[in-house]
Z-matrix of the N, CA and C atoms (Angstrom, degrees):
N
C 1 1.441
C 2 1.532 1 108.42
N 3 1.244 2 117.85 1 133.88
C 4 1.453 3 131.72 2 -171.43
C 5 1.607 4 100.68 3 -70.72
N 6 1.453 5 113.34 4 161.37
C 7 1.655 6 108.94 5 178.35
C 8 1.632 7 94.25 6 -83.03
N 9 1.706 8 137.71 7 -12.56
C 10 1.479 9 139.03 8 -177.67
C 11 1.622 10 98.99 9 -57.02
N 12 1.889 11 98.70 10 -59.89
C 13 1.651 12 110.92 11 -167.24
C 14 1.232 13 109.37 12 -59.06
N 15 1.077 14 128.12 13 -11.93
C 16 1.785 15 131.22 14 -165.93
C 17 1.430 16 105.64 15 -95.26
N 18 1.618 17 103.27 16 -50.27
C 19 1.804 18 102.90 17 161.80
C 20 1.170 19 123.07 18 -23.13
N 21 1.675 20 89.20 19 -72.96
C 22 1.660 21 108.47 20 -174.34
C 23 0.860 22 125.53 21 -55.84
N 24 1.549 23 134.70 22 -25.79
C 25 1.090 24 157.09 23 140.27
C 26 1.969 25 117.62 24 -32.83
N 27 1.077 26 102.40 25 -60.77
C 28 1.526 27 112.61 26 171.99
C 29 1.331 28 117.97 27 -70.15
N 30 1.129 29 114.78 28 -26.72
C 31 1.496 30 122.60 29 176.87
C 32 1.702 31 103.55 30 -79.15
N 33 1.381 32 101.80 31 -51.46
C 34 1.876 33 105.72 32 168.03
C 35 1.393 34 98.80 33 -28.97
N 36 1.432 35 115.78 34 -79.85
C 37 1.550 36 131.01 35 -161.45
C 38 1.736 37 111.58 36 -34.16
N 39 1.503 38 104.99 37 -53.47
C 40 1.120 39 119.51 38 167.60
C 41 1.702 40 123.21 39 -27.60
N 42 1.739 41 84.92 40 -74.12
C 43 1.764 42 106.39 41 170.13
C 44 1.149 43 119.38 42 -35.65
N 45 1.399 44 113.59 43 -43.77
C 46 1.566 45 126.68 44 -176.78
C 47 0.986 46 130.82 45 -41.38
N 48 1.553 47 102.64 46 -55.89
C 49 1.923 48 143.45 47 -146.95
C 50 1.744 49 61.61 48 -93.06
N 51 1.493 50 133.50 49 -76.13
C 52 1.384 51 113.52 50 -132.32
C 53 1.646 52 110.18 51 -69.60
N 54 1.571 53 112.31 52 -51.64
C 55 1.506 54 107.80 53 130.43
C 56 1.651 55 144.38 54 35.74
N 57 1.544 56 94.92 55 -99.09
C 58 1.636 57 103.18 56 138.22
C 59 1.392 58 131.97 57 -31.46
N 60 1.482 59 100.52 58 -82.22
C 61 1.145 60 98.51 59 -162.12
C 62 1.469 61 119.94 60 -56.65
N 63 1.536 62 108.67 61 -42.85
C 64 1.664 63 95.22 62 166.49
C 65 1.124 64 103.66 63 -50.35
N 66 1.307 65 154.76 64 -61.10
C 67 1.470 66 130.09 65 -133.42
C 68 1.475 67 103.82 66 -73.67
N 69 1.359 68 120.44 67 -47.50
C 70 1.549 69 148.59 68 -173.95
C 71 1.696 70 92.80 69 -52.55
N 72 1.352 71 117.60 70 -78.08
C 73 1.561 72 119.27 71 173.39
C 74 2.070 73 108.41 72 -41.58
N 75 0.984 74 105.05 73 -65.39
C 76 1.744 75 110.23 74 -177.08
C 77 1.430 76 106.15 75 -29.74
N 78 1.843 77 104.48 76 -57.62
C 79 1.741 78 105.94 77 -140.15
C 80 1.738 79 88.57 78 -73.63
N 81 1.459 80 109.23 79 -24.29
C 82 1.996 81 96.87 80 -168.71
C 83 1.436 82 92.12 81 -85.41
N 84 1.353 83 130.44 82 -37.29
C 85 1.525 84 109.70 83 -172.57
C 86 1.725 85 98.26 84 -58.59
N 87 1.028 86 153.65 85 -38.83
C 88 1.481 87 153.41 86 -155.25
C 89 1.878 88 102.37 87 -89.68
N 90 1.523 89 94.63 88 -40.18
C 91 1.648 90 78.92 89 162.40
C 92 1.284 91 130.70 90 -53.58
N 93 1.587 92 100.92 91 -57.97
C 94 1.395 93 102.90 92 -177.92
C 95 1.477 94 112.53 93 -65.33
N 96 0.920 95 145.46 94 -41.00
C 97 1.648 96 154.26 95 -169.10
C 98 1.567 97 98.43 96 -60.31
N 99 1.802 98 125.08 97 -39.55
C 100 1.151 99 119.92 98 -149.30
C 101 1.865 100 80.84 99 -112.95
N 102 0.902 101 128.41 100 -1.40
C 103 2.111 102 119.13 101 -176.57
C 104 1.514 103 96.93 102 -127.28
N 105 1.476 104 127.56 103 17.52
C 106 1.521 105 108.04 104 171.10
C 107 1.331 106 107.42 105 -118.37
N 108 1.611 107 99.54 106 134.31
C 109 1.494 108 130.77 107 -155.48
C 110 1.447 109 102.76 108 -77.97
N 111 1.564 110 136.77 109 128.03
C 112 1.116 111 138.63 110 160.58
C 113 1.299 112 120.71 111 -26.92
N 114 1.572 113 142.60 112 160.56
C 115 1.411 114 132.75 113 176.40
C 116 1.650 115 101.85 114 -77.74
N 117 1.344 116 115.81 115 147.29
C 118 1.207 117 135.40 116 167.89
C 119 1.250 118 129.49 117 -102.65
N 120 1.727 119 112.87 118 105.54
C 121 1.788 120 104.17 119 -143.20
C 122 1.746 121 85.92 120 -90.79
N 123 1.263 122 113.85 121 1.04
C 124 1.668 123 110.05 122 168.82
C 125 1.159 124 126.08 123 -90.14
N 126 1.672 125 126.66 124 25.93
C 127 1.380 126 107.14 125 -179.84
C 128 1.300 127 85.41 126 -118.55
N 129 1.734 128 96.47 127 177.33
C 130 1.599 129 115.96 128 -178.57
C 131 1.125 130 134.38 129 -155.71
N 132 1.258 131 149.25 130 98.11
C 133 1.506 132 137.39 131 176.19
C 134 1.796 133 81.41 132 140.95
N 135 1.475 134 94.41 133 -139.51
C 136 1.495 135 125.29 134 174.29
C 137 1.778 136 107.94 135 -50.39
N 138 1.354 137 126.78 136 -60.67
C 139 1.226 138 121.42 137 174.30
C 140 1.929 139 120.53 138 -46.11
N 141 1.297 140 110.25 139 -35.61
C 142 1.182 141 108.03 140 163.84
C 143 1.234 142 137.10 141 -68.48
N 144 1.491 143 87.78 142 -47.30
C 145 1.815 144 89.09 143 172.94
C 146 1.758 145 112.79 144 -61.17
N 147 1.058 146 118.42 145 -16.83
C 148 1.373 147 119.71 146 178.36
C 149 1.560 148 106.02 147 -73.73
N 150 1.407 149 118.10 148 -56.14
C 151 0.821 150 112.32 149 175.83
C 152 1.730 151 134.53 150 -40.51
N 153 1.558 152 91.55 151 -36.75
C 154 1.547 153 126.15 152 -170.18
C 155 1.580 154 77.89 153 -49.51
N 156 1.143 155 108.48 154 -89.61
C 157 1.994 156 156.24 155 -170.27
C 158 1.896 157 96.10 156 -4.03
N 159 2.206 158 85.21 157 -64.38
C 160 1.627 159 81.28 158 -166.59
C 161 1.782 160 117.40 159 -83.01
N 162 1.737 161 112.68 160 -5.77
C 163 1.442 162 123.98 161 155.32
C 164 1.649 163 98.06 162 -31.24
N 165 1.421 164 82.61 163 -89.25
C 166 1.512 165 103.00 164 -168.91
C 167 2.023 166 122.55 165 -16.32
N 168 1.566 167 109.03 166 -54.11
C 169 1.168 168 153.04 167 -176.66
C 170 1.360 169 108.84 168 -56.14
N 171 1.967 170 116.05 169 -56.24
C 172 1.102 171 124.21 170 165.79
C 173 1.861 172 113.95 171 -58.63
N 174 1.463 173 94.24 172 -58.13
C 175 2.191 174 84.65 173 177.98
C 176 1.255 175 105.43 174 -69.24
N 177 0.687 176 140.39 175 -10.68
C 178 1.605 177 137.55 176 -179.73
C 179 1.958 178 88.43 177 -62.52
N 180 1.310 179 85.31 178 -70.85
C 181 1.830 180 96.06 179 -167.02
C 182 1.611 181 106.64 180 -37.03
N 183 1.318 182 82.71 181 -68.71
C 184 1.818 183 98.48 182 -171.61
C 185 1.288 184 101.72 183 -65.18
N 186 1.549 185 153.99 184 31.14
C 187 0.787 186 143.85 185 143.04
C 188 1.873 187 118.17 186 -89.96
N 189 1.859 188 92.81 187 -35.74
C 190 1.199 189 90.30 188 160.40
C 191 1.457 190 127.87 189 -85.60
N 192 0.798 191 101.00 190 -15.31
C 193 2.064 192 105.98 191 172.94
C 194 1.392 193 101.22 192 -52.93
N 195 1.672 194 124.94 193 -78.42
C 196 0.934 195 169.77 194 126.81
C 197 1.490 196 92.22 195 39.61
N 198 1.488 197 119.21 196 -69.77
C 199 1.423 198 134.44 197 -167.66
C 200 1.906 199 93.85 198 -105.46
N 201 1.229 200 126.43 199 42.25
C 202 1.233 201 116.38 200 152.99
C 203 1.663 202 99.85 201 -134.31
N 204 1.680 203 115.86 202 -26.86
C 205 1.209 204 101.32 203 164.90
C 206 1.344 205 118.04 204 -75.86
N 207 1.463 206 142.53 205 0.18
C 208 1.461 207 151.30 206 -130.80
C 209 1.533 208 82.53 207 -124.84
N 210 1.735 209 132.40 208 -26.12
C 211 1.573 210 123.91 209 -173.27
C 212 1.360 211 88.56 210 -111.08
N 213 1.304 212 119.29 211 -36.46
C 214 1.771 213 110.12 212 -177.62
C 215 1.542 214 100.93 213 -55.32
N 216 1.119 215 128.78 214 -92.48
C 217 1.255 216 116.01 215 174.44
C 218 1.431 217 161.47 216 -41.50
N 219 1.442 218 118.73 217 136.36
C 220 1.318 219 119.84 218 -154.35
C 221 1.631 220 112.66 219 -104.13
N 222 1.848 221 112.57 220 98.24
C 223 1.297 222 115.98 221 -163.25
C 224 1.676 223 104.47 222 -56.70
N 225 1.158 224 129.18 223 -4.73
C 226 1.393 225 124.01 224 -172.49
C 227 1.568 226 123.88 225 -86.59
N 228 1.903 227 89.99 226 -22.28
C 229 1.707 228 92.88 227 174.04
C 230 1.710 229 114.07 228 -96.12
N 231 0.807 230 111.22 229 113.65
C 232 1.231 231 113.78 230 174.37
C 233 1.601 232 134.74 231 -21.49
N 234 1.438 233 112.33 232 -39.48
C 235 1.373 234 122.84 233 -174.33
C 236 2.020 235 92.84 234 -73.03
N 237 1.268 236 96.99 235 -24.33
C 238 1.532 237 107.18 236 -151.15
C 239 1.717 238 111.34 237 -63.95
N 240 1.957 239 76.60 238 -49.85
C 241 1.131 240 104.44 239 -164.06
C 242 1.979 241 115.24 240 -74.32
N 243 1.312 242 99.25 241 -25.07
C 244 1.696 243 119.47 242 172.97
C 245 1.700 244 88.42 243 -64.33
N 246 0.974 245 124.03 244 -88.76
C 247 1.611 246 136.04 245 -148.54
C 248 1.767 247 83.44 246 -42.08
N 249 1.439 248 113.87 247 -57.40
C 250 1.992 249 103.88 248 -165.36
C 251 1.224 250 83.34 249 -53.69
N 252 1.476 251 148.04 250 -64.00
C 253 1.837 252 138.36 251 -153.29
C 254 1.460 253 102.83 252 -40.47
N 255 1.203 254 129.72 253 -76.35
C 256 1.115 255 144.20 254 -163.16
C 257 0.894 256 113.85 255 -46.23
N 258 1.652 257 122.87 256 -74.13
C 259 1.641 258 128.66 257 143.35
C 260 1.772 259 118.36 258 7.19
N 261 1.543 260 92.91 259 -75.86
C 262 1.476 261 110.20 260 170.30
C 263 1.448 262 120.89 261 -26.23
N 264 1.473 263 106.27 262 -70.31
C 265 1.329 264 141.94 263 -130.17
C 266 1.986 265 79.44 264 -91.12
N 267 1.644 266 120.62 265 -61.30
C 268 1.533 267 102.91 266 164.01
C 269 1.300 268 140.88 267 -28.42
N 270 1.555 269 90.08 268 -63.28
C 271 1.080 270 121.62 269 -179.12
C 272 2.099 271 109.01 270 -37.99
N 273 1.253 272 128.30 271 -34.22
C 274 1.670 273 154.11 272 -105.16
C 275 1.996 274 72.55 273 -141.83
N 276 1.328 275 113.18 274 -34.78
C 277 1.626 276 112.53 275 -158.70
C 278 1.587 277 101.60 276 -66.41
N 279 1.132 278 101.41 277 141.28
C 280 1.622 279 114.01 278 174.63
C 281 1.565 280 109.32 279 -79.65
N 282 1.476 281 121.44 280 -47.95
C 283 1.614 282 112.33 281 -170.09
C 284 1.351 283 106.89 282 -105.38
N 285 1.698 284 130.75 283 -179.46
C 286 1.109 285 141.04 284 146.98
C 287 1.483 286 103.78 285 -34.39
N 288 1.822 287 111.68 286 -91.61
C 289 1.074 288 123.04 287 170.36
C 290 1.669 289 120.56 288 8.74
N 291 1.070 290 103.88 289 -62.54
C 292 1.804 291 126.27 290 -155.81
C 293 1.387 292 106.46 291 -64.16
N 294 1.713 293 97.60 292 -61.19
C 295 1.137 294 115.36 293 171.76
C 296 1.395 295 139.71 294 -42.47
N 297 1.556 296 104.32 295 -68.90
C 298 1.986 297 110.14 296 131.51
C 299 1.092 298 117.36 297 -39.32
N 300 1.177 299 136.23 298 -35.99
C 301 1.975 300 98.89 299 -167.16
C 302 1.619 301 81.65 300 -83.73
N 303 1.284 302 165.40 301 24.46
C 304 0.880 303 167.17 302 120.85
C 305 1.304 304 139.60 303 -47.71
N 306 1.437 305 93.83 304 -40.94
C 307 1.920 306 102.08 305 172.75
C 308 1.531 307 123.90 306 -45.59
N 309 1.350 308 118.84 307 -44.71
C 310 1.285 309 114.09 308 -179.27
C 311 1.808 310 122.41 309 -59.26
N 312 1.087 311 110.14 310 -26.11
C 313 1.470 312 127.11 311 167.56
C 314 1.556 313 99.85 312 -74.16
N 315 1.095 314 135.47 313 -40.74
C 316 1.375 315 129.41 314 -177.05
C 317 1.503 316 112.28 315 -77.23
N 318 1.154 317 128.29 316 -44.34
C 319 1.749 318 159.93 317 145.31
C 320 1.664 319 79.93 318 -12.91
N 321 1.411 320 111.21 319 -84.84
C 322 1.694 321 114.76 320 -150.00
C 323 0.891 322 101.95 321 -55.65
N 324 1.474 323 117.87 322 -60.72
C 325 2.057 324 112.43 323 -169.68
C 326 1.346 325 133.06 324 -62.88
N 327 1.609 326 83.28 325 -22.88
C 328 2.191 327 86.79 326 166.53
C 329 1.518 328 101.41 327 -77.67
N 330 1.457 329 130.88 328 -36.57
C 331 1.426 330 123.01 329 175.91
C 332 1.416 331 99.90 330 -65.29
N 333 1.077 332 147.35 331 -39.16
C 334 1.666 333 129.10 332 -142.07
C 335 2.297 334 71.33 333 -84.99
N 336 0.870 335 120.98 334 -69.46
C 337 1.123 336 131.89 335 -155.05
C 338 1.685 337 99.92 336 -50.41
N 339 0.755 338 129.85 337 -55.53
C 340 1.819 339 133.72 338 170.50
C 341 1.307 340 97.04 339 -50.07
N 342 1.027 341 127.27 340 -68.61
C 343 1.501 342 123.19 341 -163.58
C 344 1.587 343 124.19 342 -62.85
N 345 1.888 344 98.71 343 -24.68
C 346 1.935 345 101.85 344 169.11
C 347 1.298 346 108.76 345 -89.20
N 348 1.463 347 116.40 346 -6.76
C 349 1.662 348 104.41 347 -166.60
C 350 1.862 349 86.08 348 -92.92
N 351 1.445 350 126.08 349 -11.98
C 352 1.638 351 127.60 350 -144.99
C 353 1.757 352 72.46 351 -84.81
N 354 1.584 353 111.28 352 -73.00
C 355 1.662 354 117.32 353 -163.91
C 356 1.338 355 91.66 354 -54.69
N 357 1.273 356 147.29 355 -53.58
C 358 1.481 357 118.76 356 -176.10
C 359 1.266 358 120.79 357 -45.58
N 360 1.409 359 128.91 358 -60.70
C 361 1.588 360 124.44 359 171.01
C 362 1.693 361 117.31 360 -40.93
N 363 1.640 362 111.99 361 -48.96
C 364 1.041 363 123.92 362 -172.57
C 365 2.040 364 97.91 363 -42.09
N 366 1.643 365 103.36 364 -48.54
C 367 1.517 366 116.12 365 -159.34
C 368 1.391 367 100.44 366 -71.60
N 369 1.147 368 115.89 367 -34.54
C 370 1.716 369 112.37 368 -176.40
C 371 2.129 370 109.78 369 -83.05
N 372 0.990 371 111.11 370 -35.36
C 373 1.614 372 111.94 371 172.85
C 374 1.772 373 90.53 372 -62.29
N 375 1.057 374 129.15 373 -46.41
C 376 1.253 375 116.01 374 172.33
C 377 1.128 376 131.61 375 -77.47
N 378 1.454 377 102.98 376 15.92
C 379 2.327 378 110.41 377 171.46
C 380 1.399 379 97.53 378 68.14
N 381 1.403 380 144.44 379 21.86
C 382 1.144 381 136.48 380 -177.29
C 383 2.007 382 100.34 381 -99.83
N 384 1.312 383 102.49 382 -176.64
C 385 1.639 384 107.15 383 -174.18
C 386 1.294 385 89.97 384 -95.10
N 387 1.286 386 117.91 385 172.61
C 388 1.209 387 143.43 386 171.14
C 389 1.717 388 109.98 387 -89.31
N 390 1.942 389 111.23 388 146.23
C 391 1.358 390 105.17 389 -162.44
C 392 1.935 391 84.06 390 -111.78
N 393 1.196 392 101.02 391 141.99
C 394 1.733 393 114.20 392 -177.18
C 395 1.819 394 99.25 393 -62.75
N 396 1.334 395 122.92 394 149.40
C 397 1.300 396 120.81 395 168.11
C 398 1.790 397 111.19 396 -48.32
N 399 1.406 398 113.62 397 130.39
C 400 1.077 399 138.24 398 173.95
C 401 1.882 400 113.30 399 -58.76
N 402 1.008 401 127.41 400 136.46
C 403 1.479 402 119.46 401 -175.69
C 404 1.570 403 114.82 402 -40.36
N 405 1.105 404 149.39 403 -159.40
C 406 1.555 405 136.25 404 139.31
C 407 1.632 406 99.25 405 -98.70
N 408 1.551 407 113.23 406 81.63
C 409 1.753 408 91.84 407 149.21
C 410 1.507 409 130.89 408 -133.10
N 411 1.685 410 88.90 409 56.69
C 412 1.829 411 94.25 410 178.20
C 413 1.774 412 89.32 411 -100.33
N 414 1.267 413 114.42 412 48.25
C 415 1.708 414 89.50 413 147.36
C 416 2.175 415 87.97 414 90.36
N 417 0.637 416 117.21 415 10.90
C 418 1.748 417 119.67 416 -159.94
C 419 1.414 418 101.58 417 -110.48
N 420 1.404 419 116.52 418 96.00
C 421 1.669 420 104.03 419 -162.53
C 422 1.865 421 94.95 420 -99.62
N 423 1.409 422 106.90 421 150.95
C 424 1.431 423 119.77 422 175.59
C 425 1.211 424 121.99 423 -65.80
C-alpha cells in the first residue's frame, strides 16, 4: 500500500467520523422539531409545568443540535448550505403542523447531502480525486 492510499484512507476515516455525526446530530434535531407539541393554553397546575419543563428541555437541545450542525456544515457548498436553510427555516416554524408539512424538504437535503459526502469517501478509499459540490438541482431550494 502506497503512503498516497493510506492518506486517502485516513482522510476516509475522517469523512466517516464527520459523516456520523451529522447524521446522529440531524436525525434528533428532526425528531424533536417533527414530535414537539404546540403550547396548550388549556392546561394547568402540574400538567403545565411539565409541559413548561419538557419546552424548555426541547430548546435547550435544539439549541445544541442547532449549533453543532451550524459548525458541521459548510455554508459554501451548496448541498450544505440548502439542508442548514431548511433546518433554519423549520426550525423559525410556529406550529407542529408547519413544521411537518416541511419534513419532506428536510428528508431530501439531509439525503442529497449524505449520499455526496458517502460517493466522495467511496472515491477517495478508491485513490480517486474528489468531485467539487454538484449545483443544487434536485428540487432543493435555497
Amino acid at each position: 500500500m502506497t503512503a498516497r492510499t493510506v492518506g486517502f484512507r485516513e482522510l476516509a476515516k475522517v469523512r466517516l467520523d464527520w459523516l456520523k455525526a451529522l447524521r446522529d446530530n440531524l436525525s434528533e434535531y428532526h425528531s424533536i422539531l417533527m414530535t414537539s407539541e404546540d403550547p396548550d393554553p388549556d392546561l394547568e397546575g402540574e400538567a403545565a409545568k411539565e409541559a413548561r419543563e419538557k419546552d424548555e428541555a426541547d430548546d435547550r437541545r435544539l439549541s445544541y443540535l442547532g449549533t453543532q450542525l451550524d459548525l458541521l456544515l459548510n455554508q459554501k457548498k451548496p448541498l450544505q448550505k440548502a439542508l442548514w436553510g431548511i433546518s433554519d427555516e423549520i426550525l423559525a416554524l410556529d406550529t407542529k403542523e408547519e413544521r411537518q408539512a416541511r419534513d419532506q424538504a428536510l428528508v431530501e437535503a439531509a439525503r442529497a447531502v449524505l449520499d455526496f459526502e458517502w460517493q466522495k469517501i467511496k472515491r477517495e478509499m478508491r485513490g480517486e480525486t474528489s468531485q467539487v459540490h454538484p449545483a443544487v438541482d434536485r428540487g432543493i431550494r435555497l
